[in-house]
C-alpha positions in Angstrom: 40.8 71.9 69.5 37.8 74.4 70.8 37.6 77.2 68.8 38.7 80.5 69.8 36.9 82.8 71.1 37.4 86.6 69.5 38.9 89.1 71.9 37.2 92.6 72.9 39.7 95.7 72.2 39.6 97.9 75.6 37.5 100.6 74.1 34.8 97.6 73.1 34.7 96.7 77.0 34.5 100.1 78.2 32.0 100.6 75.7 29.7 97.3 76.6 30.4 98.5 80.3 29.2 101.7 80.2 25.9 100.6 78.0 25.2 97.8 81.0 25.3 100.8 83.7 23.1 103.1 81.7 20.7 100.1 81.6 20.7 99.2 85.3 20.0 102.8 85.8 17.3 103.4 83.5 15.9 100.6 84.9 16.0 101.5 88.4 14.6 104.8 87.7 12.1 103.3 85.7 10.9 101.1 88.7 10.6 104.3 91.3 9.0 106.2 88.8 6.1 104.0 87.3 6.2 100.8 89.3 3.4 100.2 92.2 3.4 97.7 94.5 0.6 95.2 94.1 -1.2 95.1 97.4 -3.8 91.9 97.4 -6.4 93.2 100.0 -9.5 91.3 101.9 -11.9 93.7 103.3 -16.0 93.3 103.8 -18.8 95.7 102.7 -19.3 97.3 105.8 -19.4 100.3 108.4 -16.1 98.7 110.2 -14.1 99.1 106.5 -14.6 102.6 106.4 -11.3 103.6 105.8 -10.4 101.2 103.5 -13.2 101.8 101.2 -12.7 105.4 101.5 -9.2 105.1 100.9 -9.8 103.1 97.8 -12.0 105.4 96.5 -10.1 108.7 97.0 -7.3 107.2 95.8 -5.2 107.2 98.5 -3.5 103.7 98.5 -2.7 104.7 94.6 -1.3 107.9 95.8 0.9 105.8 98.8 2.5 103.9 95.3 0.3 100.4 95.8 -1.9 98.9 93.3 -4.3 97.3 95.3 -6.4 94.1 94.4 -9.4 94.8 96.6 -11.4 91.7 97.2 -14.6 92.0 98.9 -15.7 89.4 101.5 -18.5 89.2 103.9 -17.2 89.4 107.3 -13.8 89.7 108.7 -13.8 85.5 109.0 -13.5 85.3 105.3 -11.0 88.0 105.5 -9.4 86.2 107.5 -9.8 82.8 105.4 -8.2 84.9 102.3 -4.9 85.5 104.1 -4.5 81.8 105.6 -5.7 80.3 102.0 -3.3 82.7 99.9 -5.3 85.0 98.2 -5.0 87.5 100.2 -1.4 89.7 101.4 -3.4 91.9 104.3 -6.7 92.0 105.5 -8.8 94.0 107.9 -11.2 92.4 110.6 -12.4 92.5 113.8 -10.4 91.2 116.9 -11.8 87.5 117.2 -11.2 86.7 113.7 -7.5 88.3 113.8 -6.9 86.5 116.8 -8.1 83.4 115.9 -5.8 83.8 112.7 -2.7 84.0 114.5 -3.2 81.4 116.7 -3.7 79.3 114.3 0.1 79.0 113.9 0.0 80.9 110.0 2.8 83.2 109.6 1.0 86.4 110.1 1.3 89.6 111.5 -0.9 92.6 113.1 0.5 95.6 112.1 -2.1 98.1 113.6 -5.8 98.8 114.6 -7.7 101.6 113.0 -10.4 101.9 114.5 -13.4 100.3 117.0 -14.2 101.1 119.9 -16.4 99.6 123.0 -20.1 100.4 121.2 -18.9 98.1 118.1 -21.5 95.6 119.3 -25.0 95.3 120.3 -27.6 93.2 121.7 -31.5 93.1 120.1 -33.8 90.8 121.7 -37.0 90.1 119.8 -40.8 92.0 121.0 -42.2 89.4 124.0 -38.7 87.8 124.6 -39.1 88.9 127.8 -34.9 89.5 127.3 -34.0 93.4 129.9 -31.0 92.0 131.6 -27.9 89.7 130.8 -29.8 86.8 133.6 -32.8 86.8 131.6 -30.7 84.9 128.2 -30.5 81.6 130.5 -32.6 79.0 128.1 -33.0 81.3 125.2 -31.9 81.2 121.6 -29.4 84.0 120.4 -28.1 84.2 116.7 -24.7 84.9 116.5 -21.9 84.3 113.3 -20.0 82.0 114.8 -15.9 82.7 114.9 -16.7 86.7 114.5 -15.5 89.6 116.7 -19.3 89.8 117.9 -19.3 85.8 119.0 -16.2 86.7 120.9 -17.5 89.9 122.4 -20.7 88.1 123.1 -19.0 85.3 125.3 -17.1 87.8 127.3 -20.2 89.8 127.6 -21.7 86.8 129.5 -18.7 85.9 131.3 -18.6 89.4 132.6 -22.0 89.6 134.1 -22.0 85.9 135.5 -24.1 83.8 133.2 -23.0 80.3 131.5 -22.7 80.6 127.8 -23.6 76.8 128.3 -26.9 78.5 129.3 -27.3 80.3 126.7 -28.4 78.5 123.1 -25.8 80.3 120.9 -27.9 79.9 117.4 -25.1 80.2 114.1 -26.3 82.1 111.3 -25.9 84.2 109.0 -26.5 88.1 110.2 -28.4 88.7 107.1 -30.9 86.2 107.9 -31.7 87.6 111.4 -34.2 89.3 110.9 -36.2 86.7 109.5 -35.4 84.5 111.6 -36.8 86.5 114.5 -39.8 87.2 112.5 -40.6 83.3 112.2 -39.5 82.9 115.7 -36.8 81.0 114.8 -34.8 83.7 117.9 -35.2 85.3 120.9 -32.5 87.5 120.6 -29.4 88.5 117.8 -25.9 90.1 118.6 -23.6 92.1 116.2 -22.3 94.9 114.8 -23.9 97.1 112.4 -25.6 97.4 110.4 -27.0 94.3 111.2 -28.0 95.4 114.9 -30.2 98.3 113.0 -31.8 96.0 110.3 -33.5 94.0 113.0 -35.0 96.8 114.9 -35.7 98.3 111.1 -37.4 95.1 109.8 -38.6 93.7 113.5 -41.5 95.6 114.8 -41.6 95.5 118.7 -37.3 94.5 118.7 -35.5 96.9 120.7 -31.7 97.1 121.9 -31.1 95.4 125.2 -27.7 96.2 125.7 -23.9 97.1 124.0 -21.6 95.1 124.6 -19.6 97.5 126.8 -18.1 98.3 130.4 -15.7 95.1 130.0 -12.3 96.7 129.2 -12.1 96.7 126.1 -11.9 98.5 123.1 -12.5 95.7 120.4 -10.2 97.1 118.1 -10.1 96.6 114.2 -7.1 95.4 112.9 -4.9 95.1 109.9 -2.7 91.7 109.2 -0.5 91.2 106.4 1.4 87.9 105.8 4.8 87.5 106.9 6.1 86.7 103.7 4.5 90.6 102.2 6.0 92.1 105.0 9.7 90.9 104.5 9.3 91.3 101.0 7.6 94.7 100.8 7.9 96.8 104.2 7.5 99.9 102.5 4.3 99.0 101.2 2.8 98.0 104.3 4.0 101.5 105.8 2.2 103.2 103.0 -1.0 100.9 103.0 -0.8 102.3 107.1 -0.4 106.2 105.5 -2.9 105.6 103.2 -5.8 104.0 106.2 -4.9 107.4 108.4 -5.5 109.7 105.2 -8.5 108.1 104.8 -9.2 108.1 108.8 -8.4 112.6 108.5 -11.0 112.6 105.8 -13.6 111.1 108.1 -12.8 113.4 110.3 -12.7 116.5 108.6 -15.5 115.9 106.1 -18.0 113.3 107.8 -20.9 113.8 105.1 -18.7 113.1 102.4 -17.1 110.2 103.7 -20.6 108.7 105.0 -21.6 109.1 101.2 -18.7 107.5 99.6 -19.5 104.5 102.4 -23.3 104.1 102.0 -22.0 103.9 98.2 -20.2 100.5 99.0 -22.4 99.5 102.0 -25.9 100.2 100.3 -26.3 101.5 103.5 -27.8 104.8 103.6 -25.7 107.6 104.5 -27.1 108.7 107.6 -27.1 106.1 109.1 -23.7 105.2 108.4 -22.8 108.6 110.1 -24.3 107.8 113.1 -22.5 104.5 113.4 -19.2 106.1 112.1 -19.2 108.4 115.0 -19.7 105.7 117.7 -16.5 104.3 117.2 -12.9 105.7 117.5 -10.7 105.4 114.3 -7.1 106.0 113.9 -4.0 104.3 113.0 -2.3 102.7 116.6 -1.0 99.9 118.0 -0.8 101.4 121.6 -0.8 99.4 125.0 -4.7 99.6 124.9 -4.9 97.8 121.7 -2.6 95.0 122.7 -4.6 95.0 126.6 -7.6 94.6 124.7 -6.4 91.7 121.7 -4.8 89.6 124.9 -8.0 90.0 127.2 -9.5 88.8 123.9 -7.4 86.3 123.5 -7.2 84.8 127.4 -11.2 84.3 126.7 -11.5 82.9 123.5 -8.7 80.3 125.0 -10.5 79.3 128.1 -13.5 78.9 126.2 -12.1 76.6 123.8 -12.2 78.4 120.7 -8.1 78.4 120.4 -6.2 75.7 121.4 -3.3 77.9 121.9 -2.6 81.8 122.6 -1.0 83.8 120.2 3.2 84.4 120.8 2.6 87.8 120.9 6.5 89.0 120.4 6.3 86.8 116.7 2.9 88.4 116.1 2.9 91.9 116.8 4.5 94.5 114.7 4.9 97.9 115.6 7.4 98.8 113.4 5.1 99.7 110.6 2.8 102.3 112.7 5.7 103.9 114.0 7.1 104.2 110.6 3.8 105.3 108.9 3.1 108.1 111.7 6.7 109.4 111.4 6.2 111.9 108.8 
């Protein structure tokens, strides 16, 4: 015979009721008021991150209700790297590395751009190169961090004005080591986007700018990409991640000596200089028909080159939602 179990009078049940309610409440309540959203974020040390690292630093993401995890990389291929390995639930980067990300068949999405802009990336060819025009890189060495938004720039640079990249000796490396290497005579020429375009001419007597990588139709836009899984799970906190960036894009606006200070204060970069490259570029929060023009251009290239093995399904991979959402208010 099991033994019995002792009843509850009605007033006990009512009781036990009510005291289950007035938890579930307080602990709803409890989770709006004092609960943040943890936000793992992959961003790199540079000009092109302004708005994250000014949006970090003003507080803006913590004032959106996110606790973000900012982890630092290099370049936007590490960025990149840190969302496909699982470290990372959005990351900023250029448009070769975003593309190349969401080709690779990872559940990701791009939610918007935030800035660029068609002066992102320049050429600098090395004193005696004898490097004016795009003919005169047949048969000479140019560095070039391999799988960036530059390398992609770079190929459609040369597609553009009708010379083989076969023609061209693409040299991988590292774009703090170019200007050494051009030094030694390692190079004849370098391609990216600052600061590294500046260091050469800084630490390169005689190296001088030969072109930007402009005039092809596109805008080169930096983007944002969070994982599928984050933004199923947490679409509010991609929308405020979005409100925070565009805070931090007003304050570059209105106060452009402040926010080149808080920069050169992550860069190392000094803070003139990264007011000048701040206002080459456009920033704000979109994902308009020029950005998506310019990621498929992108894309079309970097596929006919070889450098995907498959284009992006754009309707899986694009997300307007969030902008749309983030620029309501």
């Amino acid at each position: 015979m099991s033994p019995s179990v002792p009843r509850m009078t009605l007033p006990a049940v009512v009781f036990a009721a009510a005291l289950l309610v007035a938890l579930a409440v307080g602990a709803g309540r409890e989770a709006q008021a004092g609960r943040s959203t943890k936000l793992r974020l992959a961003y790199g040390a540079k000009i092109h991150y302004a708005p994250q690292i000014i949006a970090l630093k003003k507080g803006y993401f913590a004032a959106e209700g996110l606790d973000v995890e900012a982890k630092t990389v290099q370049a936007g291929i590490q960025a990149a790297e840190a969302m496909t390995s699982g470290s990372a639930d959005a990351a900023v980067m250029g448009d070769a590395p975003a593309i190349i990300a969401v080709a690779s068949g990872m559940r990701l999405r791009i939610v918007a751009s935030y800035g660029g802009g068609e002066k992102m990336h320049r050429l600098v060819a090395a004193p005696n190169s004898g490097i004016h025009r795009p003919v005169d890189l047949v048969g000479k060495r140019v560095a070039v961090q391999m799988g960036s938004s530059t390398h992609g720039a770079f190929l459609l640079f040369l597609s553009k004005n009708k010379v083989d990249a076969k023609a061209v000796k693409l040299v991988p490396l590292d774009p703090s080591d170019m200007p050494e290497a051009m030094i030694s005579g390692q190079i004849d020429a370098a391609v990216g986007s600052e600061p590294w375009p500046s260091n050469i001419e800084e630490r390169v007597k005689g190296s001088y700018e030969v072109a930007t990588l402009s005039g092809l139709g596109n805008n080169f836009p930096l983007v944002m990409l969070v994982t599928d899984r984050f933004a199923k799970e947490h679409p509010q906190a991609v929308v405020a991640a979005l409100r925070a960036t565009q805070r931090a894009v007003n304050f570059m606006r209105q106060h452009p000596d402040q926010a080149a200070a808080l920069i050169s204060q992550t860069t190392g970069v000094p803070a003139a200089k990264e007011r000048k490259v701040m206002q080459t570029l456009a920033w704000g929060v979109v994902l308009d028909n020029a950005t998506i023009n310019s990621l498929k251009q992108t894309a079309d290239f970097l596929y006919r080159e070889g450098q995907i093995n498959q284009l992006p399904d754009w309707g899986e991979v694009l997300d307007r939602s969030f902008v749309r959402r983030a620029l309501r208010r």
